[in-house]
Structures are given as C-alpha cells and as structure tokens.
Biopython code that builds the backbone (N, CA, C, O; Angstrom):
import numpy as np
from Bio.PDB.StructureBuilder import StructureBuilder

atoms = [
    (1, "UNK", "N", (-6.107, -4.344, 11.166)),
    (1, "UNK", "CA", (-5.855, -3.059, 10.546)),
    (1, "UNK", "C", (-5.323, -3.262, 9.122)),
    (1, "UNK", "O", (-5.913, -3.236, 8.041)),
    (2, "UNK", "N", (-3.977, -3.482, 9.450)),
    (2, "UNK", "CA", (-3.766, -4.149, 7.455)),
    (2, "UNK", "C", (-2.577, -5.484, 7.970)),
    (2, "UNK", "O", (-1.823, -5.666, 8.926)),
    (3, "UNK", "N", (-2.909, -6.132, 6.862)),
    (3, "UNK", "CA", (-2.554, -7.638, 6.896)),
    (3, "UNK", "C", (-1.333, -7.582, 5.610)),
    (3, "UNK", "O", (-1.417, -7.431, 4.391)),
    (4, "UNK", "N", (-0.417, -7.742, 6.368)),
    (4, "UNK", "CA", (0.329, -8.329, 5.304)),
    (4, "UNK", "C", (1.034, -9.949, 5.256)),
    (4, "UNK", "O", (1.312, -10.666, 6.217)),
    (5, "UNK", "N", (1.187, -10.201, 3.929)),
    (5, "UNK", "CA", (1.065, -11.691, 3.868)),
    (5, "UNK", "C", (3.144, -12.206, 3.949)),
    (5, "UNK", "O", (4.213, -11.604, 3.843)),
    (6, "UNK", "N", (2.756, -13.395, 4.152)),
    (6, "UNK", "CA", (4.314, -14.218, 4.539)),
    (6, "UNK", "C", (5.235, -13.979, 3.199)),
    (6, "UNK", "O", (6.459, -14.090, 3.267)),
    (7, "UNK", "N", (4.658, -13.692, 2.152)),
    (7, "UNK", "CA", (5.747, -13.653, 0.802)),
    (7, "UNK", "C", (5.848, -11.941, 0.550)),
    (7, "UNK", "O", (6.922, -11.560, 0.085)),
    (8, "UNK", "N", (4.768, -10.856, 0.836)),
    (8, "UNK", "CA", (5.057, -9.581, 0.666)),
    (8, "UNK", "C", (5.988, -9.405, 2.196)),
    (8, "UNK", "O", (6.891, -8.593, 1.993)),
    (9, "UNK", "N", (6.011, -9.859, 3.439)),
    (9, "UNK", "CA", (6.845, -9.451, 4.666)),
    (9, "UNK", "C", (8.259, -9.607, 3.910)),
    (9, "UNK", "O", (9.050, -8.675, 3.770)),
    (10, "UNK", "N", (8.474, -10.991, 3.417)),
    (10, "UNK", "CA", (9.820, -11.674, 2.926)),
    (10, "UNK", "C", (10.371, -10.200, 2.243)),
    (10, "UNK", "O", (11.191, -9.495, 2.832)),
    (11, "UNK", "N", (9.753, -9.825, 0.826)),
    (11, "UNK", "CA", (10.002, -8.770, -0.092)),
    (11, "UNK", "C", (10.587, -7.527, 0.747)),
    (11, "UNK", "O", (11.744, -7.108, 0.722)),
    (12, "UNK", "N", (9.212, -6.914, 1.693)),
    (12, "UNK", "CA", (9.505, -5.819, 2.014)),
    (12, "UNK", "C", (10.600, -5.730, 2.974)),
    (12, "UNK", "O", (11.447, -4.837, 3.009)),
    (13, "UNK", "N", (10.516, -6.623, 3.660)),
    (13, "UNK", "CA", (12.074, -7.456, 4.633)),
    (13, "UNK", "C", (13.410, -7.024, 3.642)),
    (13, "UNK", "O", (14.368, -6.370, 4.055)),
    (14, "UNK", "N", (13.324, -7.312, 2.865)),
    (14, "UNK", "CA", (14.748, -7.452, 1.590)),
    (14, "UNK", "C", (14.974, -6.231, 0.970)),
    (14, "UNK", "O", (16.092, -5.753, 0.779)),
    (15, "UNK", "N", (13.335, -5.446, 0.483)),
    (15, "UNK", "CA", (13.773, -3.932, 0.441)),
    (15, "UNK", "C", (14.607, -2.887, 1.204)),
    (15, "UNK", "O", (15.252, -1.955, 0.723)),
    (16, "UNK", "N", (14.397, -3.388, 3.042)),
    (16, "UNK", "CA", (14.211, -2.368, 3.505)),
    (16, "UNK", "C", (16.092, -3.011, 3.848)),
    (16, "UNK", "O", (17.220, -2.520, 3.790)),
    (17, "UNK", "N", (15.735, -3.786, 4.051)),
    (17, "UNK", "CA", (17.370, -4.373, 4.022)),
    (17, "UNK", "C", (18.503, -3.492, 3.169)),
    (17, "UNK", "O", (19.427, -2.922, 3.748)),
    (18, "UNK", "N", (18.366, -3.459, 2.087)),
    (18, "UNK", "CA", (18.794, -2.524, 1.374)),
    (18, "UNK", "C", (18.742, -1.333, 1.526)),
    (18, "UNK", "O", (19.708, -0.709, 1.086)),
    (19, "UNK", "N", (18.022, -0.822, 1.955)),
    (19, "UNK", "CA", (18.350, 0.699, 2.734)),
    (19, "UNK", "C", (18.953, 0.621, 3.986)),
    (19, "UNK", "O", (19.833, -0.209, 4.213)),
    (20, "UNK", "N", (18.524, 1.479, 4.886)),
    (20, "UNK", "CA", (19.161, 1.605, 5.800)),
    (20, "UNK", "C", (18.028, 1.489, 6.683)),
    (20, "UNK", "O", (17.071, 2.254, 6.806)),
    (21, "UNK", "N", (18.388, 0.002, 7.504)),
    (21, "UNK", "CA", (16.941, -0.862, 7.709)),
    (21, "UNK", "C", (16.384, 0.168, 9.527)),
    (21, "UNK", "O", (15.288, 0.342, 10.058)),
    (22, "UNK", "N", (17.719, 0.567, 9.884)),
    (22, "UNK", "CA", (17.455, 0.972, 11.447)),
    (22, "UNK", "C", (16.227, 2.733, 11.020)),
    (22, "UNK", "O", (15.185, 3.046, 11.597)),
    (23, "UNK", "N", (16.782, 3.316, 10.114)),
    (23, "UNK", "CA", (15.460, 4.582, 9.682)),
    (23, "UNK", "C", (14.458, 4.541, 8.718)),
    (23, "UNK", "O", (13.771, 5.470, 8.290)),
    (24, "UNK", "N", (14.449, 3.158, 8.373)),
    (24, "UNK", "CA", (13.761, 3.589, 6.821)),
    (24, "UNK", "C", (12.377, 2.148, 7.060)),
    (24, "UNK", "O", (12.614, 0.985, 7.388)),
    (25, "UNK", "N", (10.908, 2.810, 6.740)),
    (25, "UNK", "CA", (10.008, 2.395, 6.607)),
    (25, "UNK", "C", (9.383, 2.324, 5.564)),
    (25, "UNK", "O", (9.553, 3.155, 4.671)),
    (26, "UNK", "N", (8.469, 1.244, 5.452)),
    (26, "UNK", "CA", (7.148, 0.797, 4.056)),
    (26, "UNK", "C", (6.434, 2.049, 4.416)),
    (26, "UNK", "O", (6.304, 2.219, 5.628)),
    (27, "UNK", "N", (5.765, 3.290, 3.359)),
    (27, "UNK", "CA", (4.577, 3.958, 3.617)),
    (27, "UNK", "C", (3.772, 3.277, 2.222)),
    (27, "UNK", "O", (4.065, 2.906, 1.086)),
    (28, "UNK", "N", (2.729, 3.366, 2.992)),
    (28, "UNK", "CA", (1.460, 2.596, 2.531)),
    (28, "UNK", "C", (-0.012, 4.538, 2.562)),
    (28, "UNK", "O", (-0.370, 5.334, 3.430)),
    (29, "UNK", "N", (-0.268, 4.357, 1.185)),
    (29, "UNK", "CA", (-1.428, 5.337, 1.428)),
    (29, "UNK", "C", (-1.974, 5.288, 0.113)),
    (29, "UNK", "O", (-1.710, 4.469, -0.767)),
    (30, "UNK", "N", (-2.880, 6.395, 0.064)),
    (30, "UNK", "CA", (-3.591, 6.939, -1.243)),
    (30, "UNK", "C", (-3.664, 8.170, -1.857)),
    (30, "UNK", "O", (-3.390, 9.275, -1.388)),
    (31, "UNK", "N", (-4.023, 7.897, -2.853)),
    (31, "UNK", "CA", (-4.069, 9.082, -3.238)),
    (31, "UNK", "C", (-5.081, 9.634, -4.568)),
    (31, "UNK", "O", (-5.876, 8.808, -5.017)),
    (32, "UNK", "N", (-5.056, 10.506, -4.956)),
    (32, "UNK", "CA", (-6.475, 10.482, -6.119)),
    (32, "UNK", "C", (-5.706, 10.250, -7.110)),
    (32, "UNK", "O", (-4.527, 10.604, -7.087)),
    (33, "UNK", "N", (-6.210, 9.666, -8.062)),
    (33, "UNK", "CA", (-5.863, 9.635, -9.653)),
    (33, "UNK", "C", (-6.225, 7.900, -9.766)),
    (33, "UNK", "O", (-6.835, 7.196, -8.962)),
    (34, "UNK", "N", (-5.675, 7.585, -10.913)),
    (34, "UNK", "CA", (-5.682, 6.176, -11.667)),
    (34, "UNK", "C", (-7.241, 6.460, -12.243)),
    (34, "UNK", "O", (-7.965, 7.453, -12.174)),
    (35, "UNK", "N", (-7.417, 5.151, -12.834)),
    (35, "UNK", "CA", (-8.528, 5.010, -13.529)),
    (35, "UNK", "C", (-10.177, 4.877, -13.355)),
    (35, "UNK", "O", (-11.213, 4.769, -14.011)),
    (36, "UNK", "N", (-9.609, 4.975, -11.831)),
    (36, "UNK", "CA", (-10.597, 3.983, -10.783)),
    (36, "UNK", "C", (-11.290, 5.027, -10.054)),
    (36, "UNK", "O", (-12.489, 5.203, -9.836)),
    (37, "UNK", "N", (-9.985, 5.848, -9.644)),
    (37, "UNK", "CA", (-10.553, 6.714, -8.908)),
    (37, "UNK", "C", (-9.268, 7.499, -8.035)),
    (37, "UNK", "O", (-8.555, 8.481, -8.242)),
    (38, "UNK", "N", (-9.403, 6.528, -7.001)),
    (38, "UNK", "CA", (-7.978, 6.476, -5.697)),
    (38, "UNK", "C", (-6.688, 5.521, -6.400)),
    (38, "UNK", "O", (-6.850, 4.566, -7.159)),
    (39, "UNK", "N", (-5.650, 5.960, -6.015)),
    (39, "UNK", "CA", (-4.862, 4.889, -5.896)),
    (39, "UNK", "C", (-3.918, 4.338, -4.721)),
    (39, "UNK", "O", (-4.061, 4.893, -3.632)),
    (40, "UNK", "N", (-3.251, 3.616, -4.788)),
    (40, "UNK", "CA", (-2.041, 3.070, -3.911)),
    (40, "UNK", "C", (-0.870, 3.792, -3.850)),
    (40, "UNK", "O", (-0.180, 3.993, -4.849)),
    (41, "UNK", "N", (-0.623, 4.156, -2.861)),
    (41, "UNK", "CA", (1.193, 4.483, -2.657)),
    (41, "UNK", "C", (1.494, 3.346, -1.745)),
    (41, "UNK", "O", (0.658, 2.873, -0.975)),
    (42, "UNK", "N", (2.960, 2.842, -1.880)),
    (42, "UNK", "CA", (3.784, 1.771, -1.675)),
    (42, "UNK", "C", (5.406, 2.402, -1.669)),
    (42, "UNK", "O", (6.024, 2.238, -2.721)),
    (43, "UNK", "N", (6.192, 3.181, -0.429)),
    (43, "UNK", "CA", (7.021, 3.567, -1.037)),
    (43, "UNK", "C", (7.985, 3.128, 0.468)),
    (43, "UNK", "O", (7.515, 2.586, 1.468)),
    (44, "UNK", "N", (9.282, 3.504, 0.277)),
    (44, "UNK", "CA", (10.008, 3.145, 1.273)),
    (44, "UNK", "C", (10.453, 4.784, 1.529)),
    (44, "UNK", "O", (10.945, 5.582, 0.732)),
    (45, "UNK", "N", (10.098, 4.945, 2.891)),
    (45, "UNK", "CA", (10.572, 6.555, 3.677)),
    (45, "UNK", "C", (11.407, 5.934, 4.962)),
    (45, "UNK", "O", (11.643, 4.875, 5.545)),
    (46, "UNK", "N", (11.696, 7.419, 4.986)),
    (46, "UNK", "CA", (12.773, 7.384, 6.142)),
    (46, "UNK", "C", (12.011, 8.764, 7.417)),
    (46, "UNK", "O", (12.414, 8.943, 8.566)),
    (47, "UNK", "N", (11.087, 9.385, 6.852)),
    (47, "UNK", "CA", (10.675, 10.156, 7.638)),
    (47, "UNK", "C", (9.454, 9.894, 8.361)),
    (47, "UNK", "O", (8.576, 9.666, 7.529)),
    (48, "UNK", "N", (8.894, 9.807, 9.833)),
    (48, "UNK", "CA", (7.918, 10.084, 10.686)),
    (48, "UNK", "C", (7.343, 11.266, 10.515)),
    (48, "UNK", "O", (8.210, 12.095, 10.793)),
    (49, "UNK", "N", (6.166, 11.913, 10.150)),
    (49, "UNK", "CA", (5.417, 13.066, 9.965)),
    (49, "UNK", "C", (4.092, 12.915, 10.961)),
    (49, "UNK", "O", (3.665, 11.846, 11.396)),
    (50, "UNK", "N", (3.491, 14.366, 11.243)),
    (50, "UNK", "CA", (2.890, 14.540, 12.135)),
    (50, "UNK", "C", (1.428, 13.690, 11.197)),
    (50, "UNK", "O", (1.161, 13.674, 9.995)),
    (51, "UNK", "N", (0.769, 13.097, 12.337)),
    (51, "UNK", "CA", (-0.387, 12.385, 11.361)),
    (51, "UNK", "C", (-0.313, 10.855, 11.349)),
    (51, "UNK", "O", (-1.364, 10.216, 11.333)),
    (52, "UNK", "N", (0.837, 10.252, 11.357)),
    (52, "UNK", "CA", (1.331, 9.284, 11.029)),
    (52, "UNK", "C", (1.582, 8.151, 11.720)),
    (52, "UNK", "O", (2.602, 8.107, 12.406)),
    (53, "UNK", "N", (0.478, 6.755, 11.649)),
    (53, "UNK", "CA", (0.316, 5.609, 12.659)),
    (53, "UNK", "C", (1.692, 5.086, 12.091)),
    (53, "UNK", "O", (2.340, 5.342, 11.077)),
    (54, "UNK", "N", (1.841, 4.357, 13.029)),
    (54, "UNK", "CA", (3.434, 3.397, 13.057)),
    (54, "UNK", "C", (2.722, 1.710, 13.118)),
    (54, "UNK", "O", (2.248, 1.352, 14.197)),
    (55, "UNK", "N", (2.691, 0.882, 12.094)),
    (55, "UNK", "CA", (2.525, -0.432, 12.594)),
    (55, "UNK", "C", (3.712, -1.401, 12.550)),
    (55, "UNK", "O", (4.616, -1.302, 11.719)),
    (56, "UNK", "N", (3.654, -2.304, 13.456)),
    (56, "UNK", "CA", (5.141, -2.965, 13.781)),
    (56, "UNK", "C", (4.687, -4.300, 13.110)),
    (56, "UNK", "O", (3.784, -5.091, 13.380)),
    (57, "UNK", "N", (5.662, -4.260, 12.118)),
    (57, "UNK", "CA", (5.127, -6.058, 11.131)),
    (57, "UNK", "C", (6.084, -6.948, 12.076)),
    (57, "UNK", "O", (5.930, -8.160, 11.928)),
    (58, "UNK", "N", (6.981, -6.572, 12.958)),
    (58, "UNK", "CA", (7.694, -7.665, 13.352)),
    (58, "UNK", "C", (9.164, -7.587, 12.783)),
    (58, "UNK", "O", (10.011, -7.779, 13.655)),
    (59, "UNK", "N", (9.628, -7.364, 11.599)),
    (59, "UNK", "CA", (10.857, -7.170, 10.912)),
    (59, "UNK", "C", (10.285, -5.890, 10.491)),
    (59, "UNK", "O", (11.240, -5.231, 10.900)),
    (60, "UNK", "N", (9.831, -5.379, 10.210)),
    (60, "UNK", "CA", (9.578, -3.658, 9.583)),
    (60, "UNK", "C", (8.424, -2.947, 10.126)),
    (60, "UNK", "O", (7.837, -3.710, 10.893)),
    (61, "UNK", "N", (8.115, -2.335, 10.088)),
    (61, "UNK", "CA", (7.263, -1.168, 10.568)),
    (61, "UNK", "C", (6.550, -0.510, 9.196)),
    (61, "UNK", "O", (7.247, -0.101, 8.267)),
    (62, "UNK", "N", (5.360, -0.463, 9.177)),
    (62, "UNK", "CA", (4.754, 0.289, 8.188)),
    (62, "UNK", "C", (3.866, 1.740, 8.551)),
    (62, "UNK", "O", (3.071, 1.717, 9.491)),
    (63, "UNK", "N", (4.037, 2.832, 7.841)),
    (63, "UNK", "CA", (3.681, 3.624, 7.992)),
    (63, "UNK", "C", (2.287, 4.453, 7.173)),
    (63, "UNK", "O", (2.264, 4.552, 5.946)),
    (64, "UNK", "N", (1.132, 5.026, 8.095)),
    (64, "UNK", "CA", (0.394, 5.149, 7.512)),
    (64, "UNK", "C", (-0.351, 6.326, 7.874)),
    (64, "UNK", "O", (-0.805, 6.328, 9.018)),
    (65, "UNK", "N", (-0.571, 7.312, 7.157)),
    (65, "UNK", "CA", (-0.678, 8.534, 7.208)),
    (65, "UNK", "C", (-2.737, 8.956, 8.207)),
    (65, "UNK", "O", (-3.743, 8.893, 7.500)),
    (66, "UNK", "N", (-2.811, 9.174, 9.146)),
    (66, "UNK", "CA", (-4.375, 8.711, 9.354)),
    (66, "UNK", "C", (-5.468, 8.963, 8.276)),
    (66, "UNK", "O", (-6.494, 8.323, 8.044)),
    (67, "UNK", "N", (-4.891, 10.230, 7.600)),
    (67, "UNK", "CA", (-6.025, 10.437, 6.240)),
    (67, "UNK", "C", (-6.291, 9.069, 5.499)),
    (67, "UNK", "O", (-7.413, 8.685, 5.167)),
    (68, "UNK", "N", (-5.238, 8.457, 5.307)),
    (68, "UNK", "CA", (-5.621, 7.412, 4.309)),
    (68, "UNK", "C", (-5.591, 6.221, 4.835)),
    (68, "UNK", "O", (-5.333, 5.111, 4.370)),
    (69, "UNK", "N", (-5.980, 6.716, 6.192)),
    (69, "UNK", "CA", (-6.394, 5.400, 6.889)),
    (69, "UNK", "C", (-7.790, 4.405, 6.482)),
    (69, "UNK", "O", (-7.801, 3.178, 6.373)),
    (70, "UNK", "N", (-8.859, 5.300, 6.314)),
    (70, "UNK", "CA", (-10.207, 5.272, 6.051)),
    (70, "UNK", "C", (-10.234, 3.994, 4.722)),
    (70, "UNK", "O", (-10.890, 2.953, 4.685)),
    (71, "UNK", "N", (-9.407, 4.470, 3.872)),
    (71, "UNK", "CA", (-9.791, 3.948, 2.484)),
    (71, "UNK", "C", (-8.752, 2.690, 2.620)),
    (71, "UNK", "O", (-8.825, 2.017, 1.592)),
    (72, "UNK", "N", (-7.981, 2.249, 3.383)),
    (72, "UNK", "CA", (-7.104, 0.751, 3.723)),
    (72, "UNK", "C", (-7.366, 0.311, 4.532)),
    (72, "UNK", "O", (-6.892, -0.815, 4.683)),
    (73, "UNK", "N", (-8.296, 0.851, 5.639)),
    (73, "UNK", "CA", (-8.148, -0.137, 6.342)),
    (73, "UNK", "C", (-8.670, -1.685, 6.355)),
    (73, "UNK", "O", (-9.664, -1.976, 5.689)),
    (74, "UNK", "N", (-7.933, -2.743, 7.181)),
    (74, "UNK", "CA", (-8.468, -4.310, 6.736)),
    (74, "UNK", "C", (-7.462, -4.383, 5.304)),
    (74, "UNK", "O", (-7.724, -5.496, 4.847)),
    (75, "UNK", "N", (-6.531, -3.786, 4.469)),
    (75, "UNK", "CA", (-6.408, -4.412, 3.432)),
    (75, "UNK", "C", (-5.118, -5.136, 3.614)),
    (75, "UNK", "O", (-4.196, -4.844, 4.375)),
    (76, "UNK", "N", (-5.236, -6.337, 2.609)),
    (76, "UNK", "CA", (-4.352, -7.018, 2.607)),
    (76, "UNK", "C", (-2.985, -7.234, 1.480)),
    (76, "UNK", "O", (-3.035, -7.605, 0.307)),
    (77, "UNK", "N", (-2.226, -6.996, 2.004)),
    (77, "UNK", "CA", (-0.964, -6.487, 0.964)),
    (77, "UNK", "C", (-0.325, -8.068, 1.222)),
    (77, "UNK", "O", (-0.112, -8.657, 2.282)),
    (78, "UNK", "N", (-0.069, -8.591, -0.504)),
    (78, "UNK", "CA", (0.641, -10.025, -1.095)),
    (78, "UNK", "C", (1.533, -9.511, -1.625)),
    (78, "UNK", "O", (1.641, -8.293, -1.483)),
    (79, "UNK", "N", (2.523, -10.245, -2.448)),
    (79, "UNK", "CA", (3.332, -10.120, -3.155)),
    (79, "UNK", "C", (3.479, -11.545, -3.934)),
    (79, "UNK", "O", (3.602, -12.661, -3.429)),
    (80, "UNK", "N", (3.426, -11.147, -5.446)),
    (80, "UNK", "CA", (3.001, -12.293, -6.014)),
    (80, "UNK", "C", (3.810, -12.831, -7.172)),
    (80, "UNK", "O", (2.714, -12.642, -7.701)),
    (81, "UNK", "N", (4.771, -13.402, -8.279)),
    (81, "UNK", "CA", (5.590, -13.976, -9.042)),
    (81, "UNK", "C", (4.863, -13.995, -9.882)),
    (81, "UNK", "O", (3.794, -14.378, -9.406)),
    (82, "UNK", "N", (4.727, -13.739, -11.295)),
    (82, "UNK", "CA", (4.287, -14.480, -12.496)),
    (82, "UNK", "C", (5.493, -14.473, -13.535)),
    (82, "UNK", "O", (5.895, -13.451, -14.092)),
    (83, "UNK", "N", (5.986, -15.671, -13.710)),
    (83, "UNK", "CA", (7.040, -15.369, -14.604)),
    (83, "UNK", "C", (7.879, -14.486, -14.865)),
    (83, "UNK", "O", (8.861, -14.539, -14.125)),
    (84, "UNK", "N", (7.895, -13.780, -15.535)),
    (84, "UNK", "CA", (8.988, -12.116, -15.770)),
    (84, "UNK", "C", (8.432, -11.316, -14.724)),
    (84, "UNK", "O", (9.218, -10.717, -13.990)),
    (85, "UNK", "N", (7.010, -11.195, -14.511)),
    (85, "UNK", "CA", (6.334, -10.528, -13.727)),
    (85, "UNK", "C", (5.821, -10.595, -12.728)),
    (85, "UNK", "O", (5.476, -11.722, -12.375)),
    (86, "UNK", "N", (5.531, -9.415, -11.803)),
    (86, "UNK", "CA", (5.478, -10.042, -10.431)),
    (86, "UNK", "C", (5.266, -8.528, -9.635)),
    (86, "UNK", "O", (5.638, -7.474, -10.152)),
    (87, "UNK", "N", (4.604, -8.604, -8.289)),
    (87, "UNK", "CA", (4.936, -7.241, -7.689)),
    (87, "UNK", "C", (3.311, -7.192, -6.299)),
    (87, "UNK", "O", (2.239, -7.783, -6.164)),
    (88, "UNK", "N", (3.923, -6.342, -5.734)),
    (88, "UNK", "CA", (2.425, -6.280, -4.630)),
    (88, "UNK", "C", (1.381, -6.127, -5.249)),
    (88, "UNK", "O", (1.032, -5.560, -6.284)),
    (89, "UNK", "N", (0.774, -6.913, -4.200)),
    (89, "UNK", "CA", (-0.913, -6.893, -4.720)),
    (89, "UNK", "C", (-1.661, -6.453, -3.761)),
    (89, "UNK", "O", (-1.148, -6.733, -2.678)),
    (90, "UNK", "N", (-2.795, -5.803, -3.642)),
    (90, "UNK", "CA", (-3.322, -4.869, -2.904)),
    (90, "UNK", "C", (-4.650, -5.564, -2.926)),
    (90, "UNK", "O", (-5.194, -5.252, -3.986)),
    (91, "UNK", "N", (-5.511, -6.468, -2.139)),
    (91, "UNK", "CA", (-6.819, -6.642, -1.913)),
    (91, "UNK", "C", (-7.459, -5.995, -0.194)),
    (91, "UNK", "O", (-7.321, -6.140, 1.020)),
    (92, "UNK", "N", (-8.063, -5.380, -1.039)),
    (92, "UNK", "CA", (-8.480, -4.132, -0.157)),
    (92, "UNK", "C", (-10.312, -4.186, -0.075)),
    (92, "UNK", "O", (-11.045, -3.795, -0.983)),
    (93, "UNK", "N", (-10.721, -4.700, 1.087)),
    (93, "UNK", "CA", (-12.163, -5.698, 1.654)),
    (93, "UNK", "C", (-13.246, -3.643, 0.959)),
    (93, "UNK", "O", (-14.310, -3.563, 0.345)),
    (94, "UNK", "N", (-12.562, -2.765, 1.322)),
    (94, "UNK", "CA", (-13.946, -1.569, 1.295)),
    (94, "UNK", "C", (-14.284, -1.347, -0.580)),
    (94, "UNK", "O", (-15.300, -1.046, -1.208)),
    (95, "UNK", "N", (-13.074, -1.625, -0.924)),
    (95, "UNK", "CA", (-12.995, -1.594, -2.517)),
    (95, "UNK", "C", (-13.770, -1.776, -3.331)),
    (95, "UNK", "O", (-13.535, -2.914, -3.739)),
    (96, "UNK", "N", (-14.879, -1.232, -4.054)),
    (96, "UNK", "CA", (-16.204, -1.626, -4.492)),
    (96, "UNK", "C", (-15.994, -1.575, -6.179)),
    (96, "UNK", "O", (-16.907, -1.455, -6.996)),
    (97, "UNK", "N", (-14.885, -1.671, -6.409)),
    (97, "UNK", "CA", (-14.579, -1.589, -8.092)),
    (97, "UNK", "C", (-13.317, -1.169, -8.082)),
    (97, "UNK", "O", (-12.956, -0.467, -7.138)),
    (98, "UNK", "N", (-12.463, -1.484, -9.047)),
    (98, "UNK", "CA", (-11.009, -1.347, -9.219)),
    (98, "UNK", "C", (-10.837, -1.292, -10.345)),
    (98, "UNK", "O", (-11.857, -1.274, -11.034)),
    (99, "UNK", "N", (-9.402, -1.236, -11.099)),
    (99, "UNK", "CA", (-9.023, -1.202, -12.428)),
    (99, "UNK", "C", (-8.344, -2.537, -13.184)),
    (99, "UNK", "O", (-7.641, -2.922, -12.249)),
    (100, "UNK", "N", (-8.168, -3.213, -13.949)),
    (100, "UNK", "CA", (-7.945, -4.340, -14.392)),
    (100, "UNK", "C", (-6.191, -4.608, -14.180)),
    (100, "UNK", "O", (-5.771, -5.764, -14.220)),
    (101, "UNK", "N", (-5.228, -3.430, -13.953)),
    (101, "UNK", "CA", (-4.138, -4.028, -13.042)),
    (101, "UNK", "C", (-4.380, -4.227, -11.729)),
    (101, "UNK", "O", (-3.435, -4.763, -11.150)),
    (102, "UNK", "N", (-5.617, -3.903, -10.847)),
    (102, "UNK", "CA", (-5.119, -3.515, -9.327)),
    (102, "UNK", "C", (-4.358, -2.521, -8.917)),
    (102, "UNK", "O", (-3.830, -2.477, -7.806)),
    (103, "UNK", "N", (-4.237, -1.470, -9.995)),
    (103, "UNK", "CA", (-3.677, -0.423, -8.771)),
    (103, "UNK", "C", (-4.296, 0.897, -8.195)),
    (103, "UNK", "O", (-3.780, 1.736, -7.457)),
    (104, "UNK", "N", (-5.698, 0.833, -8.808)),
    (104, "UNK", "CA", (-6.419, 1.940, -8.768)),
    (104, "UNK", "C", (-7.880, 1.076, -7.999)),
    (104, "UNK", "O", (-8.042, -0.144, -8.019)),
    (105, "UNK", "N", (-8.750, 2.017, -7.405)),
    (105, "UNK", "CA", (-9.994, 1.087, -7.199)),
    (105, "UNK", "C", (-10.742, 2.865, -6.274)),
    (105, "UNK", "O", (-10.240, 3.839, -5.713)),
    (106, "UNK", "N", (-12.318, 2.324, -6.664)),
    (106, "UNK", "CA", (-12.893, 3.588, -5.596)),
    (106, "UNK", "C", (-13.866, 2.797, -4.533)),
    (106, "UNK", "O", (-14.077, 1.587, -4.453)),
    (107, "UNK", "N", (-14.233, 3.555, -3.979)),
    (107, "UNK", "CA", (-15.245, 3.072, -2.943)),
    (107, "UNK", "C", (-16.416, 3.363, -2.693)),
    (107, "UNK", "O", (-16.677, 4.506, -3.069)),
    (108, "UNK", "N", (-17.265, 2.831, -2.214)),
    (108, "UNK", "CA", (-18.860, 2.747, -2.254)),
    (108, "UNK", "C", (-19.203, 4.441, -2.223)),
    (108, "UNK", "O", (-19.809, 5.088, -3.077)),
    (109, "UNK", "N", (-18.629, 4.893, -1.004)),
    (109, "UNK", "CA", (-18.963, 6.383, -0.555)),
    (109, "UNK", "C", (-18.170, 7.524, -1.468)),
    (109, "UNK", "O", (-18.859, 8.378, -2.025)),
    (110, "UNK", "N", (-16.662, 7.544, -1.630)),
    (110, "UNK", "CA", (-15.808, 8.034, -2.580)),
    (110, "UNK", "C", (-15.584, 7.525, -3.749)),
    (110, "UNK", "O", (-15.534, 6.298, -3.670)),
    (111, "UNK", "N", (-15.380, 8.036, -5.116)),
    (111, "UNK", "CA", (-15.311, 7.774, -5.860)),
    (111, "UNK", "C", (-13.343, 8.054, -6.219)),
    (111, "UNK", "O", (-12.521, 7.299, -6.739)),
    (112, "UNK", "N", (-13.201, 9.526, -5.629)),
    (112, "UNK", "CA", (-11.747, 9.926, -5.823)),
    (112, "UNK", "C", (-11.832, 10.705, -7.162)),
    (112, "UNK", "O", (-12.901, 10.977, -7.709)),
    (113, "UNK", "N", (-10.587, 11.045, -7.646)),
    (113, "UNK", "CA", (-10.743, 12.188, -8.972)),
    (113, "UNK", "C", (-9.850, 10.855, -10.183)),
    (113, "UNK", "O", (-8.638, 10.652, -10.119)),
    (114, "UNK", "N", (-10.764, 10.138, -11.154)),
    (114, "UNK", "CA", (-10.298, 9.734, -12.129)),
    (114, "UNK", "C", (-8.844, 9.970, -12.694)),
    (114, "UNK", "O", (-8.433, 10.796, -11.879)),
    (115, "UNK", "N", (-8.020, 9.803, -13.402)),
    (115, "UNK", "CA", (-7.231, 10.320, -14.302)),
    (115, "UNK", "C", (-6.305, 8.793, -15.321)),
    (115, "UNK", "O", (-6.569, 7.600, -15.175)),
    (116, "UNK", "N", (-5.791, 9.083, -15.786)),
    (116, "UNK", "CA", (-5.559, 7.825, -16.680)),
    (116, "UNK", "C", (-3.610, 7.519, -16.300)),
    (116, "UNK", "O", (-2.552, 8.090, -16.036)),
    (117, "UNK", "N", (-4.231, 6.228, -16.529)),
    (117, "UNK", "CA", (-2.858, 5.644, -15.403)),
    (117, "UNK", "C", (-2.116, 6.000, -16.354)),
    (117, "UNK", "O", (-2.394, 6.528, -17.431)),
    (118, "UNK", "N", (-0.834, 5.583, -15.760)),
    (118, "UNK", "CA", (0.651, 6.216, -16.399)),
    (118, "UNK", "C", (0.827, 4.888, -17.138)),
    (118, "UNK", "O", (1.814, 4.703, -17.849)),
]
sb = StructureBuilder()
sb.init_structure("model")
sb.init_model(0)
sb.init_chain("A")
sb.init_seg("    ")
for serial, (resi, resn, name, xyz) in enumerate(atoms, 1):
    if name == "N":
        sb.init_residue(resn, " ", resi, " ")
    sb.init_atom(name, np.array(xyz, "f"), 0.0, 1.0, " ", f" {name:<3s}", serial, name[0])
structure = sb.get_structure()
C-alpha cells in the first residue's frame, strides 16, 4: 500500500514524538495545485475523520483519507539529507511526470488543476 523507508520511519518517529505521540498521526494525501498538477500533503493530525484508512508503521500510524488513496497508492515515502538541505521524498510508482522539486506530479489518467508552487 505505501512503503515507508528506515530513515523517513526514524524522522516521522521523532516528529510525532514531539507531539503528543499517544493522539497524533502522519496524514499523507493530495491535493490539486503545484505545477504538475496534484500535490502532496504530509502533515501531523490528531484527528480520525470519516473516510479515513489507518496504517500501522509499527511506531506510528499513518493516515489516509480513501479519496486520495487512488493517486498514492504503492508510494514510497524516504527522507533524505543534503547538506543544509534535506526533507521527504515522495516516489510515487503511478506518477507519470512531476515537477523538478518532487512535490507536485500528475498522472496518466488525471492531470489535477495546475497552479504555481509557492
């Protein structure tokens, strides 16, 4: 379903740590805009909503709304270091074109509604 890797678990492990680890979950979804088309949401919630698969990473639980199930599923969430810079990385197998950060991308069937990244 979605794969997350041994150095993004570590991260999101340490985020959620910092909150308040017993209510608070990774949501993972999409949404329209970026350059591409769709983009990524990556956020830390505390709320269960109607709609909403529960996956158990083992130390955290990620949450994922079924709408935006379609357009993640299979993807694989890293977390990656470059010097000053650094941050999740999103390789996502349905993704048929993306934007030159990775945070936007559309798909063979959807395109999504364009708009220009922030």
């Amino acid at each position: 379903m979605i794969q997350v890797s041994e150095a993004a678990s570590e991260k999101i492990a340490g985020i959620l740590a910092s909150a308040d680890p017993r209510n608070s979950f990774i949501r993972i979804g999409v949404v329209e805009g970026g350059c591409s088309g769709l983009s990524y949401t990556l956020i830390v919630d505390e709320q269960v909503t109607e709609g909403d698969i529960l996956l158990n990473k083992g130390e955290f639980s990620i949450l994922v709304h079924a709408d935006s199930l379609p357009y993640i599923e299979g993807l694989l969430i890293d977390y990656e270091e470059r010097g000053m810079t650094g941050g999740f990385t999103m390789n996502n197998p349905k993704a048929r074109a993306s934007c030159g950060c990775g945070a936007s991308f559309r798909m063979e069937n959807y395109r999504g509604e364009a708009k220009k990244c922030d």
